[in-house]
N, CA, C and O atoms as a Tinker XYZ file with bonds, in Angstrom:
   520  protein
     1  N    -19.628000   66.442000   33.538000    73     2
     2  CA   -20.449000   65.298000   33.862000    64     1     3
     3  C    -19.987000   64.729000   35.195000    63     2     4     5
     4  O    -18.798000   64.516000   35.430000    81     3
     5  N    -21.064000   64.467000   36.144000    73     3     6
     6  CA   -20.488000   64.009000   37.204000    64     5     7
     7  C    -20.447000   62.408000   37.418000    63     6     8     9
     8  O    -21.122000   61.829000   36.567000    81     7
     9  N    -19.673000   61.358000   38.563000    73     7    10
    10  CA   -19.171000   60.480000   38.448000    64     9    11
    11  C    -20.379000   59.479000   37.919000    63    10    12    13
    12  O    -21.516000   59.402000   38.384000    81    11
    13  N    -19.764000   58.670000   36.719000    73    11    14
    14  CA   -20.475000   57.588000   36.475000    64    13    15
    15  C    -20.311000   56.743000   37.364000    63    14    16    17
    16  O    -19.429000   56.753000   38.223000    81    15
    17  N    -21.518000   55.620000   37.147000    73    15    18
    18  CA   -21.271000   54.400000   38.238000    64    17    19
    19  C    -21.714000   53.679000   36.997000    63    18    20    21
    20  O    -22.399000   54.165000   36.097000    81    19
    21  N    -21.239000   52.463000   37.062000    73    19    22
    22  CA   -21.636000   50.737000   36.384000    64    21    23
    23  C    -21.641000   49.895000   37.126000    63    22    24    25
    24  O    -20.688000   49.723000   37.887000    81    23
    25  N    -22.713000   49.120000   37.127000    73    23    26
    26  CA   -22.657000   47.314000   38.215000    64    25    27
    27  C    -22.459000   46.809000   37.456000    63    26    28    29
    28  O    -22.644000   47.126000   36.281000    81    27
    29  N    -22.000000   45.822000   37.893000    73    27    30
    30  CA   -21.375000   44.655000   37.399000    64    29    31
    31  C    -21.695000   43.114000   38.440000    63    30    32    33
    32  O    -21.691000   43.038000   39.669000    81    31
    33  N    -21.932000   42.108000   37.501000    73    31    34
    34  CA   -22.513000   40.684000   38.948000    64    33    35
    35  C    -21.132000   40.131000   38.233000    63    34    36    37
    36  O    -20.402000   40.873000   37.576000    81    35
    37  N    -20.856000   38.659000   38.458000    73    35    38
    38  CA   -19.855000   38.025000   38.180000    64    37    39
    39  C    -20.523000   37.337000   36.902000    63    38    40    41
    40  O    -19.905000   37.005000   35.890000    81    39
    41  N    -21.481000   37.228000   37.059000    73    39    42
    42  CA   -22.053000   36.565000   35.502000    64    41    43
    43  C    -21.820000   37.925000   34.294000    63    42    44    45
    44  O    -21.424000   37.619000   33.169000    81    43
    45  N    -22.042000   39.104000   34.568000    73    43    46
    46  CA   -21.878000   40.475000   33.870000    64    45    47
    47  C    -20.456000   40.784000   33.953000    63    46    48    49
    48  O    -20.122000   41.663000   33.159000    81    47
    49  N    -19.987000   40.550000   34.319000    73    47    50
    50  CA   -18.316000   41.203000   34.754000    64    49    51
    51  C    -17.488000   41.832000   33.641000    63    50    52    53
    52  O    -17.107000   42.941000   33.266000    81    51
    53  N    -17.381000   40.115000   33.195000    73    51    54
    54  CA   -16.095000   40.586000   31.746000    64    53    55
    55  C    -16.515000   41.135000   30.406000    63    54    56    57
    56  O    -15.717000   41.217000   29.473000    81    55
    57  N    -18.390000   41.695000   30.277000    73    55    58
    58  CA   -18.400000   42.468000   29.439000    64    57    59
    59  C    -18.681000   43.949000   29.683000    63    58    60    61
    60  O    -18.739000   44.861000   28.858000    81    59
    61  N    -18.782000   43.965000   30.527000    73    59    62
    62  CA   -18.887000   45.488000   31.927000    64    61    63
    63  C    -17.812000   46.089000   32.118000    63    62    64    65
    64  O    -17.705000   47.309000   32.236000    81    63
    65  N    -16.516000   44.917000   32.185000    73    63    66
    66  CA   -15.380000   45.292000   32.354000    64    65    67
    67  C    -14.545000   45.651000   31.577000    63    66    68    69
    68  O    -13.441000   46.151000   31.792000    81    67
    69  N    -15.219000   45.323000   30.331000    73    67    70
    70  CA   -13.994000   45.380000   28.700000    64    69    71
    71  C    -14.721000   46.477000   28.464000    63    70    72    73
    72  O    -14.056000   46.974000   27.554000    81    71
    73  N    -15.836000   47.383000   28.686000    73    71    74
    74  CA   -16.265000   48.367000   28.036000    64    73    75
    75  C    -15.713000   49.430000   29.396000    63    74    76    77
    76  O    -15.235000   50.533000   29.134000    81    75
    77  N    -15.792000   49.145000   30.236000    73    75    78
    78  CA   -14.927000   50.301000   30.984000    64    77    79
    79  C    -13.018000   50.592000   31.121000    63    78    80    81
    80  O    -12.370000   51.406000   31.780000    81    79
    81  N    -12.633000   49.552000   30.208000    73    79    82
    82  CA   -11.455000   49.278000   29.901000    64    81    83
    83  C    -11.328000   49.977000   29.110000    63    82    84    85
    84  O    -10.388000   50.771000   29.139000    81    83
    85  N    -12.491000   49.949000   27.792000    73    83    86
    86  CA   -12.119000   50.610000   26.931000    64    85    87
    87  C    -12.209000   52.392000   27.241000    63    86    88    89
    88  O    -11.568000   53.388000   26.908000    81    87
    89  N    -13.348000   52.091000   28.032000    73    87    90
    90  CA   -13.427000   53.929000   28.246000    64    89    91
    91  C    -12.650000   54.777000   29.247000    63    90    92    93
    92  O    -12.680000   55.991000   29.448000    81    91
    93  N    -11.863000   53.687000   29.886000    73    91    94
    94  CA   -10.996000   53.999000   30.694000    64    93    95
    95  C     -9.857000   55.286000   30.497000    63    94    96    97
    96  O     -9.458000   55.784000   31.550000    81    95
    97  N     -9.443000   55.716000   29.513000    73    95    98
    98  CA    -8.289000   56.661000   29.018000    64    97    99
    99  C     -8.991000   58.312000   28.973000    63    98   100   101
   100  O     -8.451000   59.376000   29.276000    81    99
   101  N    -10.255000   58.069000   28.522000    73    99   102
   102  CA   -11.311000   59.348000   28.387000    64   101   103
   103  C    -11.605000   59.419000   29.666000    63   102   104   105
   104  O    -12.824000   59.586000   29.648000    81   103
   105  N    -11.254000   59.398000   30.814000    73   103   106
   106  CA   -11.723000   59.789000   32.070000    64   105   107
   107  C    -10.387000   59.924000   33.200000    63   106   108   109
   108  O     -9.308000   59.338000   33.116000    81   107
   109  N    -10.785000   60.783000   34.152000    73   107   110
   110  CA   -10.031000   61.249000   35.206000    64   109   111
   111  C     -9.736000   60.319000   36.180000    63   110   112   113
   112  O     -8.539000   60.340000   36.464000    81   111
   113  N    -10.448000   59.426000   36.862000    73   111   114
   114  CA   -10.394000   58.863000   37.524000    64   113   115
   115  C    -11.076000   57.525000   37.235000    63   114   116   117
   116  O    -12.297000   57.644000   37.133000    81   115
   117  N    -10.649000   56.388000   37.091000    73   115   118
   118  CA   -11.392000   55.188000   36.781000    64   117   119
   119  C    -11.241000   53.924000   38.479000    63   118   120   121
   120  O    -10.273000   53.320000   38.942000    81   119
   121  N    -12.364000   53.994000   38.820000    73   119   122
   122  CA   -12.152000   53.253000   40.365000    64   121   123
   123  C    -13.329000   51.880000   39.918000    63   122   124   125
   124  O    -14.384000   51.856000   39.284000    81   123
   125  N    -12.664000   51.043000   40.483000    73   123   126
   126  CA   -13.429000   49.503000   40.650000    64   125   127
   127  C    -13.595000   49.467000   42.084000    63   126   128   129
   128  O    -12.639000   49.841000   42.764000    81   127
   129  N    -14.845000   49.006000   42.761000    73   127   130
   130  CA   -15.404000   48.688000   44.184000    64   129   131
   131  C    -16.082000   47.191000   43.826000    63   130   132   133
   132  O    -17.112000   46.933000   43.202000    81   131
   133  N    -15.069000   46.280000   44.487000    73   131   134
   134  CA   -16.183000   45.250000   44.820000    64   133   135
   135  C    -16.586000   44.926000   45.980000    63   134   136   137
   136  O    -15.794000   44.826000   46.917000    81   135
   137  N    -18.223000   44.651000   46.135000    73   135   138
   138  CA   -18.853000   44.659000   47.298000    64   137   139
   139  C    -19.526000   43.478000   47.414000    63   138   140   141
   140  O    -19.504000   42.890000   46.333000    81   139
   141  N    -20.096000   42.897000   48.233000    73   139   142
   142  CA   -20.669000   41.852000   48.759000    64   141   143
   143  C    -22.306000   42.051000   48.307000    63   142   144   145
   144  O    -22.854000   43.134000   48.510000    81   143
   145  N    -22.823000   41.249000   47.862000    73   143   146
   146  CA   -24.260000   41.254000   47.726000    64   145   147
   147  C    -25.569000   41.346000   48.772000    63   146   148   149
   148  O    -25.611000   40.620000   49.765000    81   147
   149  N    -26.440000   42.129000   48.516000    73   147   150
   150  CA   -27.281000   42.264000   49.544000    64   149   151
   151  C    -28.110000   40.883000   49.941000    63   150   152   153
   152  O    -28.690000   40.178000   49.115000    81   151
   153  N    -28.066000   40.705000   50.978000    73   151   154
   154  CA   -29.314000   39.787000   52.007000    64   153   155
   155  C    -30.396000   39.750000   51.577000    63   154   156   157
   156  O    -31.089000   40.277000   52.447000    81   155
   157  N    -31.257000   39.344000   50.453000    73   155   158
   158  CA   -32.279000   38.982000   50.226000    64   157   159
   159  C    -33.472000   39.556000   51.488000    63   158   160   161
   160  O    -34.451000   40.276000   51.296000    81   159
   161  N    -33.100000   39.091000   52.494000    73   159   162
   162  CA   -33.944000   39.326000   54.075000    64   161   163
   163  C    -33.846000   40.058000   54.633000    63   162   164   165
   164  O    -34.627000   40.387000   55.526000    81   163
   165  N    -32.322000   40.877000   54.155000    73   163   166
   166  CA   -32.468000   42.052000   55.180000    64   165   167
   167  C    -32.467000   43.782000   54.458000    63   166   168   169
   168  O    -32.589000   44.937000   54.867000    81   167
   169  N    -32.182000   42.853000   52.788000    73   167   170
   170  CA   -31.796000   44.251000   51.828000    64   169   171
   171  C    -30.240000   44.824000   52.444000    63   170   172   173
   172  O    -29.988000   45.932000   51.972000    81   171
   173  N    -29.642000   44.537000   52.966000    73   171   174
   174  CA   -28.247000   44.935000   53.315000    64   173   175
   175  C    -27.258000   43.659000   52.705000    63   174   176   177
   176  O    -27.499000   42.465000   52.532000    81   175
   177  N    -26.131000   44.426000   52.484000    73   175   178
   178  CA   -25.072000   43.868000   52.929000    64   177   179
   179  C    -24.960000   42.650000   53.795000    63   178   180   181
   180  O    -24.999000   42.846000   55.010000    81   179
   181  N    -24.826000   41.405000   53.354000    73   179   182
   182  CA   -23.681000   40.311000   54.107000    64   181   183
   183  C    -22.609000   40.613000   54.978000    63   182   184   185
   184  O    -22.438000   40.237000   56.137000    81   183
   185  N    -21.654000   41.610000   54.006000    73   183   186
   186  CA   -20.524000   41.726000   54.699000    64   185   187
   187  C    -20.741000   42.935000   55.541000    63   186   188   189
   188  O    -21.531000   43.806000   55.176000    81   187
   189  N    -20.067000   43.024000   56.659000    73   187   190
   190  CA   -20.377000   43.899000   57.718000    64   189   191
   191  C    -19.400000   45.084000   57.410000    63   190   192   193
   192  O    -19.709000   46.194000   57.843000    81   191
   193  N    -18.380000   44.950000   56.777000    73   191   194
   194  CA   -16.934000   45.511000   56.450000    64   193   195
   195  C    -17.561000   46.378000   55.000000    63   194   196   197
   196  O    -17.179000   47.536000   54.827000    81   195
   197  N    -18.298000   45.889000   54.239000    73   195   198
   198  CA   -18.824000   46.923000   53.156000    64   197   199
   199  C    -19.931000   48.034000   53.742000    63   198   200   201
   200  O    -20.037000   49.224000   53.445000    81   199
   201  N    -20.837000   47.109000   54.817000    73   199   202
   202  CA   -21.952000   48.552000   55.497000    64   201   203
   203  C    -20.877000   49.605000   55.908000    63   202   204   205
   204  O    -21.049000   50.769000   55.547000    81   203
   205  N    -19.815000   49.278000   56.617000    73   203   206
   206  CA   -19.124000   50.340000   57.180000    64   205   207
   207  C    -18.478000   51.042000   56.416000    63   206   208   209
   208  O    -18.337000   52.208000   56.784000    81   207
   209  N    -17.731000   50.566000   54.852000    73   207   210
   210  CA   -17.191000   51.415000   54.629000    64   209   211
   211  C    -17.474000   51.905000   53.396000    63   210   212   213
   212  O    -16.630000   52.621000   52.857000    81   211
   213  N    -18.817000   51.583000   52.669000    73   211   214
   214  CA   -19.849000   51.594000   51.502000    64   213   215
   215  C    -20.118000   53.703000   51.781000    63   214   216   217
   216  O    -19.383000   54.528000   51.238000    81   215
   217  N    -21.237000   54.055000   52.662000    73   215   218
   218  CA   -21.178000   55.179000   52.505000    64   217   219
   219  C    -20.079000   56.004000   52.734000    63   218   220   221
   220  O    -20.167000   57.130000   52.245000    81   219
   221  N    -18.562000   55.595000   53.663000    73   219   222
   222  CA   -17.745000   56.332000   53.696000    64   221   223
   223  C    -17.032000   56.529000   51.991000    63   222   224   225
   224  O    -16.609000   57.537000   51.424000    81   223
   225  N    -17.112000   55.427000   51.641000    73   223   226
   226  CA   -16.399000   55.405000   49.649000    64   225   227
   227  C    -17.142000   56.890000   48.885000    63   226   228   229
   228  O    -16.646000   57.953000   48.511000    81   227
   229  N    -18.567000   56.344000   48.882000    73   227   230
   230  CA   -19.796000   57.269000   48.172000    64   229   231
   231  C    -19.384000   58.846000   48.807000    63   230   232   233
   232  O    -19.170000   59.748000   47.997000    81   231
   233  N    -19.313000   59.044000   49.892000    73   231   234
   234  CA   -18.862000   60.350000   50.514000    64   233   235
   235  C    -18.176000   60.894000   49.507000    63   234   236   237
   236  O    -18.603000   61.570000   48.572000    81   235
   237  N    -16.550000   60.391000   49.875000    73   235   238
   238  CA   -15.283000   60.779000   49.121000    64   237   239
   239  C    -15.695000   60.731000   47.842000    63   238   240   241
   240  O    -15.608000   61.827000   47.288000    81   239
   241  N    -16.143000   59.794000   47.118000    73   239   242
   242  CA   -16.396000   60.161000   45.544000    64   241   243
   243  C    -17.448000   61.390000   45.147000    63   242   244   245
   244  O    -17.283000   61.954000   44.065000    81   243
   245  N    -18.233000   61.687000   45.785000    73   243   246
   246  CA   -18.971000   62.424000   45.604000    64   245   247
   247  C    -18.346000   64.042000   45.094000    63   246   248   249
   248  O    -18.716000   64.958000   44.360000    81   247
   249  N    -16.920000   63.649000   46.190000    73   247   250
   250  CA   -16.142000   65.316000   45.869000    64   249   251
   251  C    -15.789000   65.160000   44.745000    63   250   252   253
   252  O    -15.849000   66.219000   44.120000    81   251
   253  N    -15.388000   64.209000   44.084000    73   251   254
   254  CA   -14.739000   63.742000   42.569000    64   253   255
   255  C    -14.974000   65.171000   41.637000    63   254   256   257
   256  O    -16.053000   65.765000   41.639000    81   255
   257  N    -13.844000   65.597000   40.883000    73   255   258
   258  CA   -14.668000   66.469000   39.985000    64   257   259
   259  C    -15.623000   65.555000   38.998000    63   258   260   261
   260  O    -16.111000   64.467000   39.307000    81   259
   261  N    -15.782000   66.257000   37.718000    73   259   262
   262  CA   -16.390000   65.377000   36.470000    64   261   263
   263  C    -15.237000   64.332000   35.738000    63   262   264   265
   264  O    -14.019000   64.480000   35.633000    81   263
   265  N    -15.970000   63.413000   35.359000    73   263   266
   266  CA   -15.428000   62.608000   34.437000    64   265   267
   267  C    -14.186000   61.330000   35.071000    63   266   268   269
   268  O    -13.099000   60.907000   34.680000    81   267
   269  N    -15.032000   61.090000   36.151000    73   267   270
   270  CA   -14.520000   59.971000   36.775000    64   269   271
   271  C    -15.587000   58.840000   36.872000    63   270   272   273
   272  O    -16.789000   59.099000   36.926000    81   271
   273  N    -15.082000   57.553000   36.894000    73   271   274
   274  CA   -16.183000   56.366000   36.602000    64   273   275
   275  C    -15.597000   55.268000   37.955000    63   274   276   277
   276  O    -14.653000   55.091000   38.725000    81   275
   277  N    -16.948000   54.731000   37.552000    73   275   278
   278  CA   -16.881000   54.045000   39.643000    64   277   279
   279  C    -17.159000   52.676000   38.771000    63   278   280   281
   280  O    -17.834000   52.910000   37.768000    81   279
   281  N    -16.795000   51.339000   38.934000    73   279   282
   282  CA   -17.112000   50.448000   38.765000    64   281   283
   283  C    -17.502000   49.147000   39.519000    63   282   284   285
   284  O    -16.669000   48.254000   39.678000    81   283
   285  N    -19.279000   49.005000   40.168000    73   283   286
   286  CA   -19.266000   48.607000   41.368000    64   285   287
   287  C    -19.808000   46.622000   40.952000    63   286   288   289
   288  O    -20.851000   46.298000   40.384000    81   287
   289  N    -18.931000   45.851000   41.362000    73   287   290
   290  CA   -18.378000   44.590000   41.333000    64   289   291
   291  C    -19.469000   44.191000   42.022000    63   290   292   293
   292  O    -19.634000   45.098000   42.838000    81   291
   293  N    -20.259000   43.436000   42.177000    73   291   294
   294  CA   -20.999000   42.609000   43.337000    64   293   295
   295  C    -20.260000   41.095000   43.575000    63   294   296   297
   296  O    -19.465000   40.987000   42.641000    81   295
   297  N    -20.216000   40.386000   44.073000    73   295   298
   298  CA   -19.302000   39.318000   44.024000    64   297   299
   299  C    -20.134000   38.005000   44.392000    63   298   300   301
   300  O    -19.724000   36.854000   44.242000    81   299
   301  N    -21.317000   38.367000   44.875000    73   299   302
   302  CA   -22.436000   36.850000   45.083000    64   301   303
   303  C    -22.239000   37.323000   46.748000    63   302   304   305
   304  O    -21.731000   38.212000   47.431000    81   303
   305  N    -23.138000   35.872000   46.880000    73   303   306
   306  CA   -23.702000   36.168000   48.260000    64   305   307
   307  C    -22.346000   35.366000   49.368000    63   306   308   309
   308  O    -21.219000   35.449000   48.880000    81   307
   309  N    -22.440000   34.661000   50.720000    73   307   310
   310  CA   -21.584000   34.736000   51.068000    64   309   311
   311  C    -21.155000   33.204000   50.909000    63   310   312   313
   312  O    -19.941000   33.105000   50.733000    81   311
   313  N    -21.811000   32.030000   50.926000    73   311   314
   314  CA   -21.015000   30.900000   50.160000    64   313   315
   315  C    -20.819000   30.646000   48.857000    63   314   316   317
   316  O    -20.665000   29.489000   48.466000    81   315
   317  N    -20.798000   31.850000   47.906000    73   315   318
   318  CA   -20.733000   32.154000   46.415000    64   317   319
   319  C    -18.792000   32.614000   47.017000    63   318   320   321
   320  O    -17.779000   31.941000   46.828000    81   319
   321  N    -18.912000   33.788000   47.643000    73   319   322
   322  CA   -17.684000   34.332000   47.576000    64   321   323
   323  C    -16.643000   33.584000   48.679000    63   322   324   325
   324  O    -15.468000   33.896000   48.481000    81   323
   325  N    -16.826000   32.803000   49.624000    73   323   326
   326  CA   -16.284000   31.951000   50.554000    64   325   327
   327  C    -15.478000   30.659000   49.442000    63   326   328   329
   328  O    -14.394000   30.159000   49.742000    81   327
   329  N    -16.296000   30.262000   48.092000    73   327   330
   330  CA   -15.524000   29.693000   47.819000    64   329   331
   331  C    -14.275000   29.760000   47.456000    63   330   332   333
   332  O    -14.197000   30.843000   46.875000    81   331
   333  N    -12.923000   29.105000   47.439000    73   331   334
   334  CA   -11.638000   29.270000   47.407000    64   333   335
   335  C    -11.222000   29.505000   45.283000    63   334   336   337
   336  O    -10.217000   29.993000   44.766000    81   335
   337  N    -12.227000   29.036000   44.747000    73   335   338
   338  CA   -12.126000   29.627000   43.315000    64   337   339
   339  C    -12.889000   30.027000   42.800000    63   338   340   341
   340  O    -13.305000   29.715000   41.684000    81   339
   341  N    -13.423000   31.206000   43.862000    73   339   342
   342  CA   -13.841000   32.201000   43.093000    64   341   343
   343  C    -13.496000   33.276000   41.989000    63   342   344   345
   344  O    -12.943000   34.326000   42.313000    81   343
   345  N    -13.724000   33.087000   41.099000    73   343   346
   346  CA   -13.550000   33.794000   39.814000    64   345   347
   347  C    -12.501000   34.874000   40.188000    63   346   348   349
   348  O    -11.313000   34.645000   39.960000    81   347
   349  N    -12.904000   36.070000   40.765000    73   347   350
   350  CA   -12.503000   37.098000   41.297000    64   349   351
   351  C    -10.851000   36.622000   42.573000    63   350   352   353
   352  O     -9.841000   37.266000   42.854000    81   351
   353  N    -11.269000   35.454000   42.937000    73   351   354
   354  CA   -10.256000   35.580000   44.059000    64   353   355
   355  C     -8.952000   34.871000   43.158000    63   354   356   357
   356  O     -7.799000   35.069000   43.541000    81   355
   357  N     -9.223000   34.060000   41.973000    73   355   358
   358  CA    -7.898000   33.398000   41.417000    64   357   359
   359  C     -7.671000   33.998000   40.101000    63   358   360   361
   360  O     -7.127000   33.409000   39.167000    81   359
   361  N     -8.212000   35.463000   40.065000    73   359   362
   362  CA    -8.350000   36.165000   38.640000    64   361   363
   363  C     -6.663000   36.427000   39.208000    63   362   364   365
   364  O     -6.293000   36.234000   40.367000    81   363
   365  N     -5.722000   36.948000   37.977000    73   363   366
   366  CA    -4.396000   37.041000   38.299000    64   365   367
   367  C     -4.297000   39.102000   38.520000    63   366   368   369
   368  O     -3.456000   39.807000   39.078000    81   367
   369  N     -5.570000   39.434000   37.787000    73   367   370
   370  CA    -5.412000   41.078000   37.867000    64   369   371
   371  C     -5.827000   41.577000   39.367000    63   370   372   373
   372  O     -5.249000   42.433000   40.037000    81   371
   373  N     -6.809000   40.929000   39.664000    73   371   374
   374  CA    -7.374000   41.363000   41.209000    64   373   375
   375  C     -7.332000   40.792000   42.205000    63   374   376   377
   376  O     -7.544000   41.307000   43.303000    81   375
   377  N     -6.918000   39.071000   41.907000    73   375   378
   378  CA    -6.561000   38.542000   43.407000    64   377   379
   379  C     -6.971000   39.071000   44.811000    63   378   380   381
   380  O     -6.438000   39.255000   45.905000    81   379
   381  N     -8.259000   39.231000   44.191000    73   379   382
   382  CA    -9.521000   39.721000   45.538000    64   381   383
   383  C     -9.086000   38.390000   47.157000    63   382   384   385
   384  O     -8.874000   37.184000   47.279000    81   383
   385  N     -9.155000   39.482000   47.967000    73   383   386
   386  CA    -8.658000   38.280000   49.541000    64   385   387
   387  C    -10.013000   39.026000   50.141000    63   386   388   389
   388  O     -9.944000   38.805000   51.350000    81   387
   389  N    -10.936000   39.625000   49.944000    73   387   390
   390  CA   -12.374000   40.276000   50.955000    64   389   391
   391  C    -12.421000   41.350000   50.254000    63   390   392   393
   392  O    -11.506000   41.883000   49.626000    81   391
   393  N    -13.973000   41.805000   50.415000    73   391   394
   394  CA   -14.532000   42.602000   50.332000    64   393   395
   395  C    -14.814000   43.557000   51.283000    63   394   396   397
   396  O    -14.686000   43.133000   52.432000    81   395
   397  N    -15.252000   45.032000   51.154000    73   395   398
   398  CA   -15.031000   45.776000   50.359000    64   397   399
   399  C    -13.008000   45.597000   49.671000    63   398   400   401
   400  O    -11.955000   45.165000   50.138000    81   399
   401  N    -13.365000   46.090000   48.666000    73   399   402
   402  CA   -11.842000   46.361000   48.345000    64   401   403
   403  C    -11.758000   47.625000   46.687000    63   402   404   405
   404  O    -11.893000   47.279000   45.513000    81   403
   405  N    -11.625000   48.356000   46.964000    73   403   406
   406  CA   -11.445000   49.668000   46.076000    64   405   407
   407  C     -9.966000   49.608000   45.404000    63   406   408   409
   408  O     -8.876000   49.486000   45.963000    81   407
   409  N    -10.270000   49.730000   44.067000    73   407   410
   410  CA    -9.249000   49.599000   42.883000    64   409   411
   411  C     -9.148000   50.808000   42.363000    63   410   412   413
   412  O    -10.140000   51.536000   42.363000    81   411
   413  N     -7.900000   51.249000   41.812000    73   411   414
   414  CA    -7.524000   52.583000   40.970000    64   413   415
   415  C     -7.208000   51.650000   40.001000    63   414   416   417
   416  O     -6.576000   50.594000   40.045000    81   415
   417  N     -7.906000   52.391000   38.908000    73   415   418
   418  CA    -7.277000   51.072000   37.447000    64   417   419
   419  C     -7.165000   52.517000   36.559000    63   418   420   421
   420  O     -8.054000   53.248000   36.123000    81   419
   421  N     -5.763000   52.607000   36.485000    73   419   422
   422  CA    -4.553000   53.224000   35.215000    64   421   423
   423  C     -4.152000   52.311000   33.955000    63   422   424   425
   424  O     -3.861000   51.124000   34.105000    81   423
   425  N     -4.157000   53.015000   32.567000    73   423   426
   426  CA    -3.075000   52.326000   32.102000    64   425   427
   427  C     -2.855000   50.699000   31.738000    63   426   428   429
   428  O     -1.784000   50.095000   31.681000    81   427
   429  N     -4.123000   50.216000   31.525000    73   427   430
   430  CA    -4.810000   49.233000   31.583000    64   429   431
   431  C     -4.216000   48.098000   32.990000    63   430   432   433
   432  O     -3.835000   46.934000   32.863000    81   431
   433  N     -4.298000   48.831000   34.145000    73   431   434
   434  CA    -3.482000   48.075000   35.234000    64   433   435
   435  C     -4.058000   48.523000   36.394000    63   434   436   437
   436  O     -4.758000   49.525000   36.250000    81   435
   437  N     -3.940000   47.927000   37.871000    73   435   438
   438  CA    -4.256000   48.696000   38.933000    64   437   439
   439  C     -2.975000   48.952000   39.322000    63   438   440   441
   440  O     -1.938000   48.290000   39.359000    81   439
   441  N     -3.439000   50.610000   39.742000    73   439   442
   442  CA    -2.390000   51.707000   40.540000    64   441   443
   443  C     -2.960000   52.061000   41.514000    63   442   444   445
   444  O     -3.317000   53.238000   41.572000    81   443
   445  N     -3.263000   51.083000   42.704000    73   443   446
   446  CA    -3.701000   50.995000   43.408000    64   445   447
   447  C     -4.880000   50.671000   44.262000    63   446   448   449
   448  O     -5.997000   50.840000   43.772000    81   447
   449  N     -4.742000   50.129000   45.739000    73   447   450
   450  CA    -6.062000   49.480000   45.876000    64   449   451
   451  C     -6.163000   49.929000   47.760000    63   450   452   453
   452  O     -5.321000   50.321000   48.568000    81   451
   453  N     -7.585000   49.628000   47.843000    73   451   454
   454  CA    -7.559000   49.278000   49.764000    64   453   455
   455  C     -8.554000   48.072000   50.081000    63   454   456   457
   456  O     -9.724000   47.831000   49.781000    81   455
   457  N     -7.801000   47.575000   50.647000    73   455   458
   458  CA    -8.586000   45.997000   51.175000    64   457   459
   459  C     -9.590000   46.566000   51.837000    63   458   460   461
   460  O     -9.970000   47.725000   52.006000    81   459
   461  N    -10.121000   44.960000   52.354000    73   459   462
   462  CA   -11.451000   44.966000   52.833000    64   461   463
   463  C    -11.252000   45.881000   54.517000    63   462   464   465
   464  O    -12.104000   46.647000   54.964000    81   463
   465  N     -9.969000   45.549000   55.188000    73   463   466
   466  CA    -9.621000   46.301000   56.409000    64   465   467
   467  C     -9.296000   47.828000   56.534000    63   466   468   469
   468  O     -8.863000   48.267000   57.599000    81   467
   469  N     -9.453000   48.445000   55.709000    73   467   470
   470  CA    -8.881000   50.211000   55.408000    64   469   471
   471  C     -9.788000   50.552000   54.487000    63   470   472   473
   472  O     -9.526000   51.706000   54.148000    81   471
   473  N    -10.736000   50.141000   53.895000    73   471   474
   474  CA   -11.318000   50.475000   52.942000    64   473   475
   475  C    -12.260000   51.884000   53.502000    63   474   476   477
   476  O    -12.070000   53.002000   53.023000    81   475
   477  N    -13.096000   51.658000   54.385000    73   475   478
   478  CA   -13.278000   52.618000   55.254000    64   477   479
   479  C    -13.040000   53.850000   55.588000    63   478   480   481
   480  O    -13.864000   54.697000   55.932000    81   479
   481  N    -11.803000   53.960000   55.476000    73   479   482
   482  CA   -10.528000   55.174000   56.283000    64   481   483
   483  C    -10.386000   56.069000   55.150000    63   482   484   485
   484  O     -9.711000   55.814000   54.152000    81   483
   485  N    -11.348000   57.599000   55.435000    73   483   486
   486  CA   -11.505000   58.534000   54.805000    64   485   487
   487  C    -10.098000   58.566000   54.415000    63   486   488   489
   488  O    -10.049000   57.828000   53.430000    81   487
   489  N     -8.882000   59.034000   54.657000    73   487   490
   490  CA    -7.872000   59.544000   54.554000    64   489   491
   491  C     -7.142000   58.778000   53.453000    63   490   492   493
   492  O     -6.588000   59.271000   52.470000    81   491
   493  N     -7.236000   57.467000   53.790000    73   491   494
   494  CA    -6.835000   56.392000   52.292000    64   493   495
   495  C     -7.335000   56.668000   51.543000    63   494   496   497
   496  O     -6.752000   57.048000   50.528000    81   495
   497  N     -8.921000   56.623000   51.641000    73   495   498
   498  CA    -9.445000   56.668000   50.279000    64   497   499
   499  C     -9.114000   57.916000   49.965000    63   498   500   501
   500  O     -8.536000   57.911000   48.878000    81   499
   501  N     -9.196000   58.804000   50.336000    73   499   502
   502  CA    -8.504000   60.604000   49.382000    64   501   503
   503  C     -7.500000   59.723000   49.024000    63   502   504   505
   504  O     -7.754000   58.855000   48.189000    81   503
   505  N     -6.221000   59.819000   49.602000    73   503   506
   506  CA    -4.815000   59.316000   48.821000    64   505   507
   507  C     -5.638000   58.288000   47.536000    63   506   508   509
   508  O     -5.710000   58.795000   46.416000    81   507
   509  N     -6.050000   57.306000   47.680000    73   507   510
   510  CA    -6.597000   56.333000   46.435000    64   509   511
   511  C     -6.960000   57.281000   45.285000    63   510   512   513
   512  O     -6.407000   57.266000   44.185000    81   511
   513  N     -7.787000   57.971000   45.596000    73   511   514
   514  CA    -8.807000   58.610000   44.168000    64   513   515
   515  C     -8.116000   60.096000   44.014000    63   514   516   517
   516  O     -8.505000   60.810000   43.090000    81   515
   517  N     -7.105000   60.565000   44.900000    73   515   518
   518  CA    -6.232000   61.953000   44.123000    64   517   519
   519  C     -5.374000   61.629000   43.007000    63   518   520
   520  O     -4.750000   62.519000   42.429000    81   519
């Protein structure tokens, strides 16, 4: 089976998230992406840092063998996520600082991540998802 994907909004999160928690152990690779919500006006991306490094992610996963799951976060628009308690930014597991930002979640934990500045960079992301 090739890579699942799940969205997730912040109103959807923590029951999106407890069912990929749970299915988390039955799979090869379990990755969380949270991204910035699209522009109503423009159908893109807000953040300029997810256009750039949105199809480079999709690339690299694509090589994924089977039985890896993508879990893609939307986080609201940009004075949703600008606020300073945002859900996501004072959560104690993800302590999100920007978007894009790509999670390896092991072991009911993250084993690793790339901020919103490297997220991009083919070469990280291999190291992330090997």
């Amino acid at each position: 089976m090739p890579l699942k994907t799940l969205d997730a909004t912040i109103s959807s999160f923590d029951g999106v998230f407890q069912k990929f928690k749970e299915d988390a152990p039955k799979n090869k690779a379990n990755l969380i992406l949270f991204l910035a919500d699209n522009d109503p006006s423009t159908s893109l991306s807000w953040c300029p840092d997810c256009v750039r490094a949105e199809p480079v992610i999709y690339k690299k996963l694509e090589a994924l063998s089977d039985d890896n799951v993508l879990l893609r976060v939307y986080v609201g628009d940009r004075p949703t996520w600008r606020n300073a308690q945002h859900p996501l930014r004072v959560d104690p597991t993800f302590k999100l600082t920007g978007v894009p930002t790509l999670i390896r979640w092991e072991d009911d934990g993250v084993k690793g991540r790339l901020e919103d500045h490297e997220a991009h960079v083919e070469r990280k992301i291999e190291s992330l998802i090997a």
